[in-house]
C-alpha positions as CSV (number, residue, x, y, z in Angstrom):
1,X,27.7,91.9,35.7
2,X,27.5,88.9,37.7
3,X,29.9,88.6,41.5
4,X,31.2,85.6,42.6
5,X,32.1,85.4,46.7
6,X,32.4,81.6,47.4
7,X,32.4,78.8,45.5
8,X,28.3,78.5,44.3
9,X,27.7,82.4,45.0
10,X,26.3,83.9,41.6
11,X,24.2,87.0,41.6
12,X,23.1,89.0,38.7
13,X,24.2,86.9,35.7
14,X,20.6,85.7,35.1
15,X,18.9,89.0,36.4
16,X,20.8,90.9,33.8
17,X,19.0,93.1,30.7
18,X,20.2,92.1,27.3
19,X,22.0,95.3,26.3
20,X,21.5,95.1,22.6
21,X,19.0,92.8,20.4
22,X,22.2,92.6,18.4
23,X,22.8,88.7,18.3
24,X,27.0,89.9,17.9
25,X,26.6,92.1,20.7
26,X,25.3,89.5,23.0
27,X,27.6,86.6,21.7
28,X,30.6,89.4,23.0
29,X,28.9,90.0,26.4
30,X,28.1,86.4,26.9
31,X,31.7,85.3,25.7
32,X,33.1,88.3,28.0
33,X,30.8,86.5,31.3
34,X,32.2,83.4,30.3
35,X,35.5,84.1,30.3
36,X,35.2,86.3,33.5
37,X,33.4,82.8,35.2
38,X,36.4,81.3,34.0
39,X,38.7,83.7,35.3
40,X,37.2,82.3,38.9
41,X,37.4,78.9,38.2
42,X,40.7,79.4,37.3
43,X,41.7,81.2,40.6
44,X,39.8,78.4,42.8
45,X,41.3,75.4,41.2
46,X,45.1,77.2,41.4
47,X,43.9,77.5,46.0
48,X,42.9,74.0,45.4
49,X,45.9,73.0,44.1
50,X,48.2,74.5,46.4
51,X,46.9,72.0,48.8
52,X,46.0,68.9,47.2
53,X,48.2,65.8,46.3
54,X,48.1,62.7,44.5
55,X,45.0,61.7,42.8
56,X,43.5,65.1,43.4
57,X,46.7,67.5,42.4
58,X,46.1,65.1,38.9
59,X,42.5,66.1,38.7
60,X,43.1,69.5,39.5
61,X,45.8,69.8,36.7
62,X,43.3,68.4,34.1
63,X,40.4,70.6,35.5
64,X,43.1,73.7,35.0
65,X,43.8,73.3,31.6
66,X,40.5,72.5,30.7
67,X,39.5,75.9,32.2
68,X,42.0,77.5,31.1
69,X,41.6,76.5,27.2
70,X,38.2,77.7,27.2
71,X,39.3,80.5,29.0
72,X,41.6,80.9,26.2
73,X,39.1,80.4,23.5
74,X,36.5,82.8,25.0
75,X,39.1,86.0,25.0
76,X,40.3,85.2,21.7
77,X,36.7,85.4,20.4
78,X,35.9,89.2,21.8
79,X,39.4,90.2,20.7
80,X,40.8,90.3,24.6
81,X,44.5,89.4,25.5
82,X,45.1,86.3,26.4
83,X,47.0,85.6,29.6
84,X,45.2,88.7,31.6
């Protein structure tokens, strides 16, 4: 499982065993990081938007839904809620 602390901060996502040589099984557990990396972005870009204006607020909006599609896409795929 990978731990995000700041912006940039990763640790473990590449360090991590394959669980399974079962090419489903990793698609899941990589869909599952994804979403979970998304999950951060997500949080980050709603701080950043809280405080931004103009141009920026614009870019953050187009970043969020962005974010949040894939984000969308990725839980769909391992069978998660979506919206959690």
């Amino acid at each position: 499982m990978s731990q995000v602390g700041r912006p940039g901060d990763i640790a473990g996502a590449a360090d991590a065993a394959p669980e399974s040589q079962n090419p489903e099984r990793d698609l899941a557990g990589a869909l599952h990081e994804v979403s979970n990396a998304l999950t951060v972005v997500l949080g980050w870009l709603d701080n950043a938007r809280a405080n931004a204006d103009g141009a920026a607020l614009e870019a953050i909006e187009v970043a969020r839904a962005h974010a949040g599609l894939g984000h969308a896409i990725a839980r769909r795929a391992v069978g998660a809620p979506i919206g959690d």
